[in-house]
C-alpha positions as CSV (number, residue, x, y, z in Angstrom):
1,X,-4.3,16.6,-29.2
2,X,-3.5,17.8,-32.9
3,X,-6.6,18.2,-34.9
4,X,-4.4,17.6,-38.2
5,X,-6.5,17.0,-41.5
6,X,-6.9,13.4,-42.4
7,X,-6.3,14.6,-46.5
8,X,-3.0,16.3,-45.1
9,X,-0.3,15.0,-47.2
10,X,2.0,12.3,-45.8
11,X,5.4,14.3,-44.2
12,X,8.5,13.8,-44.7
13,X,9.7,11.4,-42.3
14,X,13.4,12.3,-42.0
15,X,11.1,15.9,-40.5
16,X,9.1,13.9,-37.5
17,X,9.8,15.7,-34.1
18,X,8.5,12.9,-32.0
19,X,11.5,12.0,-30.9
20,X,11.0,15.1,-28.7
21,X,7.7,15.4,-28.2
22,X,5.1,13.4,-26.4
23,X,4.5,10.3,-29.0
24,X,0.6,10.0,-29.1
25,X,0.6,6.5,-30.8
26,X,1.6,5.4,-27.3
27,X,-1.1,6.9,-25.4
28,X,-3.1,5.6,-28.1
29,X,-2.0,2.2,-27.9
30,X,-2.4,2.0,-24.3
31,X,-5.7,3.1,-24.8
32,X,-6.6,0.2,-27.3
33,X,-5.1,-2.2,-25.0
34,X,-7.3,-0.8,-21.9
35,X,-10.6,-1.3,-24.1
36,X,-10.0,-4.6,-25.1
37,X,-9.3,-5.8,-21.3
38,X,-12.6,-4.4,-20.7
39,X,-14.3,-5.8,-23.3
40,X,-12.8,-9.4,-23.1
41,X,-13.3,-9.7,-19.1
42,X,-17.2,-8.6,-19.8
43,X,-17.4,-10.9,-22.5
44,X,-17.0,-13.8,-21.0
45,X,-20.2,-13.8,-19.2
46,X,-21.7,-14.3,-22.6
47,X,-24.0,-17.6,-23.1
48,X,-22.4,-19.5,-26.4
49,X,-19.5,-16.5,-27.0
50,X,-17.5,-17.8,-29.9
51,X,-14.1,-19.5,-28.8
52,X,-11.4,-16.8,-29.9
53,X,-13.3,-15.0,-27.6
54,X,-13.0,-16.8,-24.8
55,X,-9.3,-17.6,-22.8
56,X,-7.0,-20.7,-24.4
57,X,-6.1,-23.2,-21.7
58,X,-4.0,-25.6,-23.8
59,X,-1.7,-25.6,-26.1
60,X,-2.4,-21.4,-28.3
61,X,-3.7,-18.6,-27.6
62,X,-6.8,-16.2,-28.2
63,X,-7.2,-13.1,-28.4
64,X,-8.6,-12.7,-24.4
65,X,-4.8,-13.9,-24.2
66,X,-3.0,-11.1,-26.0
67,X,-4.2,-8.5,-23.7
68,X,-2.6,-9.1,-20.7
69,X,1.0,-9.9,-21.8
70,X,0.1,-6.7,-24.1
71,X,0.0,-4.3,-21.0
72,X,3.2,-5.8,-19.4
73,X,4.8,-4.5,-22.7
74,X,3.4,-1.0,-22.8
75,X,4.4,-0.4,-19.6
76,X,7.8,-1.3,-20.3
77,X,7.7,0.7,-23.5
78,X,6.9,3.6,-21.3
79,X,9.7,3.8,-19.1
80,X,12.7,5.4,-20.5
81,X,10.6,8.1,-21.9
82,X,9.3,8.8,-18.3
83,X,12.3,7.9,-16.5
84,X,14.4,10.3,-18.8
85,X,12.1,13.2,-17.7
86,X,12.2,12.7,-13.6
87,X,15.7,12.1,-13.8
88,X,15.7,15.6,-15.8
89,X,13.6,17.2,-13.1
90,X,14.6,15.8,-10.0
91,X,17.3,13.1,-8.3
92,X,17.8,9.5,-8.5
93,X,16.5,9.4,-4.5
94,X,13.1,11.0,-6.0
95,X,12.9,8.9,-8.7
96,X,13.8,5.4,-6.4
97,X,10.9,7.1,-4.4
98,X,8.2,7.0,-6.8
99,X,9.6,3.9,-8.3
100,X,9.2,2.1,-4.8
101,X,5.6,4.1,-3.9
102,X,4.0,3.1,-7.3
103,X,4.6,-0.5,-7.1
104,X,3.7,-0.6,-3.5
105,X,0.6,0.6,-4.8
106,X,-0.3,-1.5,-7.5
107,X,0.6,-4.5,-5.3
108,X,-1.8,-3.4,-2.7
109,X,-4.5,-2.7,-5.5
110,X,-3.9,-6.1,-6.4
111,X,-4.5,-7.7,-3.6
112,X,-7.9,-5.4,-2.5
113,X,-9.3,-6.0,-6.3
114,X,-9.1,-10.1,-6.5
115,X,-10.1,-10.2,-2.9
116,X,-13.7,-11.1,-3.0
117,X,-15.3,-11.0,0.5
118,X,-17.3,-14.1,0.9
119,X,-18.7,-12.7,4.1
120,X,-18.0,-9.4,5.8
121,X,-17.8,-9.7,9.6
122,X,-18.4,-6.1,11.3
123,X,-17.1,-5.4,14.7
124,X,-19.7,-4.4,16.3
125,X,-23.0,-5.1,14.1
126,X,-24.6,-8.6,13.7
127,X,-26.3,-8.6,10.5
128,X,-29.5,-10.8,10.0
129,X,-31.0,-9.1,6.9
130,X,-31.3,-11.6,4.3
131,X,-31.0,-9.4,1.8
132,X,-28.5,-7.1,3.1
133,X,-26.7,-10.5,3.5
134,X,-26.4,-11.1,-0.1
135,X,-25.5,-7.7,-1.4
136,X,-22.6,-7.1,1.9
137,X,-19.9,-8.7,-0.2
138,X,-20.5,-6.9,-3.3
139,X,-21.1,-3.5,-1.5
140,X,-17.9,-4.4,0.2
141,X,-15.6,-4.6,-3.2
142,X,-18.0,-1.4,-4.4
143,X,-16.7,0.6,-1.7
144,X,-13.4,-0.7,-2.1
145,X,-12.9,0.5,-5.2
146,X,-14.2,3.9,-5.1
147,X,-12.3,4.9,-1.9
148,X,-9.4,3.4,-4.4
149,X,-10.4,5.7,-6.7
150,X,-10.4,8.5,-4.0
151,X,-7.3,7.4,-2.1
152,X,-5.2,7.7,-5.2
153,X,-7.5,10.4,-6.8
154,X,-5.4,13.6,-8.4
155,X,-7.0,16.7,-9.4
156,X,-5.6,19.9,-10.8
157,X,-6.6,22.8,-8.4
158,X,-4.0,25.7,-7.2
159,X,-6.6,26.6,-4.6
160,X,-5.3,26.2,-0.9
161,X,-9.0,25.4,-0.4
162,X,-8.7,22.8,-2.9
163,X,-5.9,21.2,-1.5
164,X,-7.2,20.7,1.8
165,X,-10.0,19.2,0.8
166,X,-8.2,16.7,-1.8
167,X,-6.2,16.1,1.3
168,X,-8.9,15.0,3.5
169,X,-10.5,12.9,0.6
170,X,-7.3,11.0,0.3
171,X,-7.1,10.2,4.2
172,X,-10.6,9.6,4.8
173,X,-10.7,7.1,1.8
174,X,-7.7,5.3,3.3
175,X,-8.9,4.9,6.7
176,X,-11.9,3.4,5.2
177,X,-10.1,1.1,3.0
178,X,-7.9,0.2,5.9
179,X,-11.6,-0.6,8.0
180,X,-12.7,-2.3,4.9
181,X,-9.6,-4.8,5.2
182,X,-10.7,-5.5,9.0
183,X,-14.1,-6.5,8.5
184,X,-13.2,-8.8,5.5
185,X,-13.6,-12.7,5.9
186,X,-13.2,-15.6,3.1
187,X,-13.1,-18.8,4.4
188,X,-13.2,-17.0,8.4
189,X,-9.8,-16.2,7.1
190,X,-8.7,-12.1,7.2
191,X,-7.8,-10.7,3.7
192,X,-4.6,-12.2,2.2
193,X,-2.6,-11.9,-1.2
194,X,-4.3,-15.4,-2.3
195,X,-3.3,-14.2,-5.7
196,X,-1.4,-11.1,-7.0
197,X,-4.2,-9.5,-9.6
198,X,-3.8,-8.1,-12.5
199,X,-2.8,-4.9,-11.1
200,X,-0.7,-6.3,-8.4
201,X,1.4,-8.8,-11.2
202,X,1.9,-5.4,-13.1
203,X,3.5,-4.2,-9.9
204,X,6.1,-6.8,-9.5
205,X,7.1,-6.9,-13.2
206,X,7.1,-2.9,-12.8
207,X,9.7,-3.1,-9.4
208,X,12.0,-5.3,-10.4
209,X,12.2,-4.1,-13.8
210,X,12.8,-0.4,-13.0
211,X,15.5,-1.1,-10.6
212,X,17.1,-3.1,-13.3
213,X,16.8,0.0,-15.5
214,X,17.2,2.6,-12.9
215,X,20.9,0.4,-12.6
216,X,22.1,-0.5,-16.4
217,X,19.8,3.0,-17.9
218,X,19.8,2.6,-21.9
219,X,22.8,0.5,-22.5
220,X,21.2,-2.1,-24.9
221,X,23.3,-5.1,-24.2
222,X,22.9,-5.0,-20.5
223,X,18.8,-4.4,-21.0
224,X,19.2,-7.5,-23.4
225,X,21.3,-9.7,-20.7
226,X,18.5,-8.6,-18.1
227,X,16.0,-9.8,-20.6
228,X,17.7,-13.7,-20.6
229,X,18.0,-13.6,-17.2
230,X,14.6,-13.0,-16.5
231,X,13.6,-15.5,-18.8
232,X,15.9,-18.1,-17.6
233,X,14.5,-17.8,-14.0
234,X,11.4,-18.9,-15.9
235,X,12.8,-21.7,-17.2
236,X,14.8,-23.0,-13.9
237,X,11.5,-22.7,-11.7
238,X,9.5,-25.2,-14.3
239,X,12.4,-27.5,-14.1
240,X,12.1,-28.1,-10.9
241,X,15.6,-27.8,-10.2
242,X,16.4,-27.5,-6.4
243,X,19.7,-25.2,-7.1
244,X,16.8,-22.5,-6.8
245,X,13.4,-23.4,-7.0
246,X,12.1,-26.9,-5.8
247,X,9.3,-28.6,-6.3
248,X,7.2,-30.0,-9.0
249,X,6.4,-27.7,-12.2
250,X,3.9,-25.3,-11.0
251,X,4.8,-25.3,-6.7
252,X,5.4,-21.0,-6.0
253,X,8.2,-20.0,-4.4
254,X,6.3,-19.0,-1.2
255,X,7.7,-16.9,1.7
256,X,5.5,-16.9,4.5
257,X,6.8,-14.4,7.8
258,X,6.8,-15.3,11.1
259,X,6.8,-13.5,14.6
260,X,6.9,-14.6,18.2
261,X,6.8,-18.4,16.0
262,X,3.5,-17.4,14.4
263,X,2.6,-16.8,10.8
264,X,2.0,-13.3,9.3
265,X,-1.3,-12.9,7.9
266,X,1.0,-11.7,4.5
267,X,2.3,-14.2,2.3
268,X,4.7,-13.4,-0.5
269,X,4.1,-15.9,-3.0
270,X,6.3,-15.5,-6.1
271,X,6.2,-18.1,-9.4
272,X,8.8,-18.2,-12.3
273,X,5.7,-16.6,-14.3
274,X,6.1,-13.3,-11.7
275,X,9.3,-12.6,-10.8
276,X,10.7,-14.4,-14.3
277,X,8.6,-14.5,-17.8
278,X,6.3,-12.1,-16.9
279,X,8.8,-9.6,-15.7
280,X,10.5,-10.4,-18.7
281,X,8.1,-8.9,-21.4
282,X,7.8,-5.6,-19.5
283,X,12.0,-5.7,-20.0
284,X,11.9,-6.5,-23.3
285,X,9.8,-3.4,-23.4
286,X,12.3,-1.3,-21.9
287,X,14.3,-2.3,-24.4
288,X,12.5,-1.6,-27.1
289,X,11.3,1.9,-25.5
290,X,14.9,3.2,-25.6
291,X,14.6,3.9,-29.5
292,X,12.0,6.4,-28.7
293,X,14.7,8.9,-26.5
294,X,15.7,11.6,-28.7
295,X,19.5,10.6,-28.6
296,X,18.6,7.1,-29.7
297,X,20.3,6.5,-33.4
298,X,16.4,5.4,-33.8
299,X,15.3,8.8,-34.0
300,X,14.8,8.9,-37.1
301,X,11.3,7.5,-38.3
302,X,12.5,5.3,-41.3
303,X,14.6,3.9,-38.8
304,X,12.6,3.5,-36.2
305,X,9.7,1.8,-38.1
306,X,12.4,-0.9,-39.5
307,X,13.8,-1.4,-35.9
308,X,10.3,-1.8,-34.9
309,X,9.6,-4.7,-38.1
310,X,13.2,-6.4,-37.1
311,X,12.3,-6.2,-33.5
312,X,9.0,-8.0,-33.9
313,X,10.3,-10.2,-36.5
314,X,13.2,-11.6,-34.1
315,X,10.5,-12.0,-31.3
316,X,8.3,-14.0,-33.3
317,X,10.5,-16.1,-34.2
318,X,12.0,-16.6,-31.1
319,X,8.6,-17.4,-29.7
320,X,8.4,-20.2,-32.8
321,X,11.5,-21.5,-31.6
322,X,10.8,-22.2,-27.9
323,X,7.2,-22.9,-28.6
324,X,8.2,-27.0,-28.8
325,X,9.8,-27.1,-24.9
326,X,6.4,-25.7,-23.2
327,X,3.8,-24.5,-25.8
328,X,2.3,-21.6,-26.2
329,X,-0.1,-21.0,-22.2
330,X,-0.8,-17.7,-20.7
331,X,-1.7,-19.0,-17.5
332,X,1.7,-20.6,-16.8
333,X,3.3,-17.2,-19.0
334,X,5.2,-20.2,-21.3
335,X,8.0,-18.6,-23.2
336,X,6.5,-18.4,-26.4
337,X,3.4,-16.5,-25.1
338,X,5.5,-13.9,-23.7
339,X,7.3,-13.8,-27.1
340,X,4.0,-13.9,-29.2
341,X,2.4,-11.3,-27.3
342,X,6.1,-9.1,-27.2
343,X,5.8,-9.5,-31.0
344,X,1.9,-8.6,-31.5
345,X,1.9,-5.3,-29.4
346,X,4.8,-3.9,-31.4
347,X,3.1,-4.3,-34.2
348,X,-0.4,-3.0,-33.0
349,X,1.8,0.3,-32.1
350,X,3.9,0.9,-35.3
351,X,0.6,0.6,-37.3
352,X,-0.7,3.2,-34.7
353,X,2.5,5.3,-35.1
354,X,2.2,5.2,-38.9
355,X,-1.5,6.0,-38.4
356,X,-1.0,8.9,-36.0
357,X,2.4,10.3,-35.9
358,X,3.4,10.1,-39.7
359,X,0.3,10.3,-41.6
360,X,-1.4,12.3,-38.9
361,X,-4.8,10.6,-38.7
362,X,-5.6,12.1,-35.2
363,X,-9.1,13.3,-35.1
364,X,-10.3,9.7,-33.8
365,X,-8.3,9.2,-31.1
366,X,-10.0,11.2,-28.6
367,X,-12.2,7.9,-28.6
368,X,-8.9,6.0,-26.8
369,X,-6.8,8.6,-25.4
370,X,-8.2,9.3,-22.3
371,X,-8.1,6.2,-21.5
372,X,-4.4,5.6,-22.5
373,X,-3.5,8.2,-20.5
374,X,-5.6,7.8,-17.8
375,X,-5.6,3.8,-17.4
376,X,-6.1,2.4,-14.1
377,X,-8.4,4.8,-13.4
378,X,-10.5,3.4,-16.6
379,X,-9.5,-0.4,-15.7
380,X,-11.5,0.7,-12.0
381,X,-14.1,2.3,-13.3
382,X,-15.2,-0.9,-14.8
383,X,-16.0,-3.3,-11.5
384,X,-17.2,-0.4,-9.6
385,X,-19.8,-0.4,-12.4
386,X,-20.5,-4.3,-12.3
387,X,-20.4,-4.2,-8.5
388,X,-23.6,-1.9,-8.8
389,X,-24.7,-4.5,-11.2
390,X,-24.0,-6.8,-9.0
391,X,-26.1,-5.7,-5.9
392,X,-28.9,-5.1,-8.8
393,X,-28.7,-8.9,-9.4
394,X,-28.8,-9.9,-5.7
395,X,-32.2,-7.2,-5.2
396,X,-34.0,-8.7,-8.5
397,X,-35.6,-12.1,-8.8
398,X,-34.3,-14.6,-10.3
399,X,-31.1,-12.3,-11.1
400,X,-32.5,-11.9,-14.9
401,X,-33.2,-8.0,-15.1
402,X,-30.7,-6.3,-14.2
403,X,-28.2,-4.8,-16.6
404,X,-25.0,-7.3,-15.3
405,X,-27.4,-10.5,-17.0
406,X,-27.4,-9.3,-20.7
407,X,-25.8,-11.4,-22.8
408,X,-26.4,-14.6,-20.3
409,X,-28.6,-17.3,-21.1
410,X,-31.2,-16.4,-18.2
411,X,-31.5,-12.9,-20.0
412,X,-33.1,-14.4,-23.1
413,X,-36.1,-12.2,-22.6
414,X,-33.9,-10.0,-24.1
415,X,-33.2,-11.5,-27.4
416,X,-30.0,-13.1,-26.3
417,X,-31.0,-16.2,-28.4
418,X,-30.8,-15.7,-32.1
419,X,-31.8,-18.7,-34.0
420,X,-30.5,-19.8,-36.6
421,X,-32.2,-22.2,-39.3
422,X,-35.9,-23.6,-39.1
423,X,-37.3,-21.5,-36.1
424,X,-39.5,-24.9,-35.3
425,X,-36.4,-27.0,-34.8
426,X,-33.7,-24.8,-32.7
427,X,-30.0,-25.7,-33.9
428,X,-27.6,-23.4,-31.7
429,X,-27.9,-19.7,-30.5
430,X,-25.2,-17.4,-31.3
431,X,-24.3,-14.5,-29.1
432,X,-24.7,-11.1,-30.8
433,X,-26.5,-9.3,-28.4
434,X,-24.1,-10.4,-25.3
435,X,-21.1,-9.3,-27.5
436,X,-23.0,-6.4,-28.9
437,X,-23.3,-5.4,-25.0
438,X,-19.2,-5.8,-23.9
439,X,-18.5,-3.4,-27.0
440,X,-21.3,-0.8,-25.8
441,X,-20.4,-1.4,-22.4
442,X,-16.5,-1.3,-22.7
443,X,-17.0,1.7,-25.1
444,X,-19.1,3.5,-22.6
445,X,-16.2,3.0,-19.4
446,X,-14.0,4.5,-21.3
447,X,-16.0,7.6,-23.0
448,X,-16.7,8.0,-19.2
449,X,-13.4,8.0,-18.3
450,X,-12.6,10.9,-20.7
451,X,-15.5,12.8,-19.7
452,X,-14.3,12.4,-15.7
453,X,-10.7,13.1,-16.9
454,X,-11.6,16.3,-18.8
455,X,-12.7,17.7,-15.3
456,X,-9.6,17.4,-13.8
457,X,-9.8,13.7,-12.0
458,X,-7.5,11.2,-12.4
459,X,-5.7,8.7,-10.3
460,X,-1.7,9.5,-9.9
461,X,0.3,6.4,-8.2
């Protein structure tokens, strides 16, 4: 990380080596992006948070909305950059190979991290514990994540001593998760991909994307035709149309296995959101990743900062034009959302590119960075953190002093409830010390995160 004077003079920009070098604004981006998930899924746990705060079911968007459809485009941003260096250091089979293990991955992580034990049925044990009782499902996703965390845990040692014993971490932690998936009940039923997660979305947008760009590489007509495609899958699953997808607007394409004449416990369950808008902003990000190769004629920073303004620009208004035929909805990924939030995330990184890589304003981003280049391990850290919370509720009566309640109404002990006008006659509350808490708290994961990082730890899919 350059250490570069803020009063340094701006460069010449025809000078800018990034196009060679490792482009920080990125890293930095991704960084922002990963604190504002955080902060925005803590948040909302806040008694009276403001509205722009809180997710847009209708017809708009907030900002809680931006974040999601953010990190589909920053992954997609990332890839030819990444791509172009395997493919320099190793074959197509190796990079088909990590292409197929890391989305594997995610999708599992998705699937372990939204599932939510509502009991936990051990094999041989009976519990009757009341209080054990309560804190099993939350111990459970606690222990979950960590032996995610150790499973997929990387650490730089040289050491045949170290290896081993990374080695045994990594199988021990996935026997246990694979116990952990045994004793799991919801409903009596076993664990099941109910829904993708966050994590496990990403995956699917991240397969079918790279093979797209594994096939058509930087040619930017075909990346643009995938980009239409994927969007029109989008819009022929909310028509209803039965040429591919039937059913009302809404019904998932759902593919459920069978053997012997019995169902699977795994169910693929696919929308037009997953395999079609969704995957459609992380493609749009490929695209738009391409001009940071060094061959790109976008090499050049003038250049590439008025690509990046045109790029945005055409986006946005894209997103006006198609926000009539289904509004602007990140739960149902509407067009225009994906568009919107395409749009915003370029511009969040060209300000962070003029910030960092041309005018060299550096010396703050050790505050993000880790966590941009480090983030699943920082968007983990964070439940593991209100799972312990979480068991702190379940042991404290009546669930009001434990760290995870500031901010909620049941914490007002705490000064949660800031009155406004005559103190006799109580108008509203506001919620400054809940949101005051999700920017400590978010702030804090990823400080952590760096400080874990800087000792070698991180988690390498």
């Amino acid at each position: 990380m350059s250490t570069a004077q803020a009063t340094a003079p701006p460069p010449d920009l025809a000078a800018d080596k990034a196009s060679s070098e490792r482009i920080l604004s990125l890293d930095v981006t991704r960084g922002l992006i990963i604190l504002l998930m955080i902060f925005v899924n803590d948040v909302s746990s806040t008694h009276n948070v403001f509205p722009f705060l809180k997710h847009f079911y209708g017809n708009g968007m907030m900002l809680p909305d931006i974040v999601f459809g953010a990190f589909l485009f920053i992954v997609g941003m990332s890839m030819p950059l990444a791509f172009s260096k395997r493919l320099n250091n190793g074959s197509i089979l190796q990079l088909l190979t990590h292409i197929l293990s890391r989305s594997f991955s995610l999708i599992l992580l998705g699937v372990l991290t939204v599932a939510g034990p509502a009991t936990v049925k051990f094999h041989f044990i009976t519990v009757e514990n009341e209080t054990l009782l309560k804190i099993l499902p939350y111990l459970w996703s606690f222990v979950t994540y960590t032996c995610v965390l150790l499973a997929w845990h990387h650490v730089n040692t040289s050491t045949k001593r170290g290896k081993v014993i990374s080695l045994t971490i990594r199988i021990v932690a996935g026997i246990t998760i694979l116990y952990l998936m045994t004793i799991y009940r919801r409903d009596d039923l076993p664990i099941q991909p109910r829904w993708w997660g966050i994590l496990g979305l990403i995956g699917w947008a991240y397969l079918l994307c790279a093979l797209i760009y594994l096939i058509v590489r930087n040619n930017p007509y075909f990346l643009a035709t995938a980009v239409i495609a994927l969007y029109a899958v989008y819009v022929l699953f909310r028509t209803g149309d039965n040429f591919l997808f039937s059913g009302a607007p809404g019904t998932p394409l759902s593919w459920t296995p069978h053997w012997n004449g019995e169902p699977l416990w795994l169910s693929f369950r696919f929308t037009g959101e997953t395999i079609g808008s969704q995957a459609a902003i992380t493609m749009t990000g490929i695209l738009f990743g391409t001009a940071f190769l060094k061959n790109s004629k976008y090499s050049d920073p003038v250049k590439r900062i008025t690509h990046a303004l045109v790029f945005a620009l055409v986006l946005a208004l894209l997103g006006l034009a198609c926000q009539p035929i289904y509004g602007i909805n990140k739960p149902t990924a509407t067009l225009s959302w994906c568009l919107y939030c395409s749009a915003i995330t370029i511009v969040i990184w060209l300000f962070m590119y003029l910030l960092i890589d041309i005018y060299k304003y550096q010396k703050w981003t050790f505050l993000v960075g880790p966590a941009g280049s480090n983030p699943l391990f920082a968007y983990m850290l964070a439940p593991i953190l209100y799972k312990l919370f979480g068991i702190c509720d379940k042991l404290t009566s009546p669930n009001a002093y434990s760290p995870f309640s500031l901010g909620r109404e049941i914490a007002h002990w705490f000064g949660n409830d800031v009155l406004l006008g005559n103190p006799d006659n109580l108008i509203f509350t506001q919620p400054y010390i809940g949101i005051t808490k999700s920017i400590v708290y978010a702030l804090f994961v990823v400080a952590l995160t760096g400080v874990i990082a800087k000792r070698g730890f991180r988690i390498k899919l």
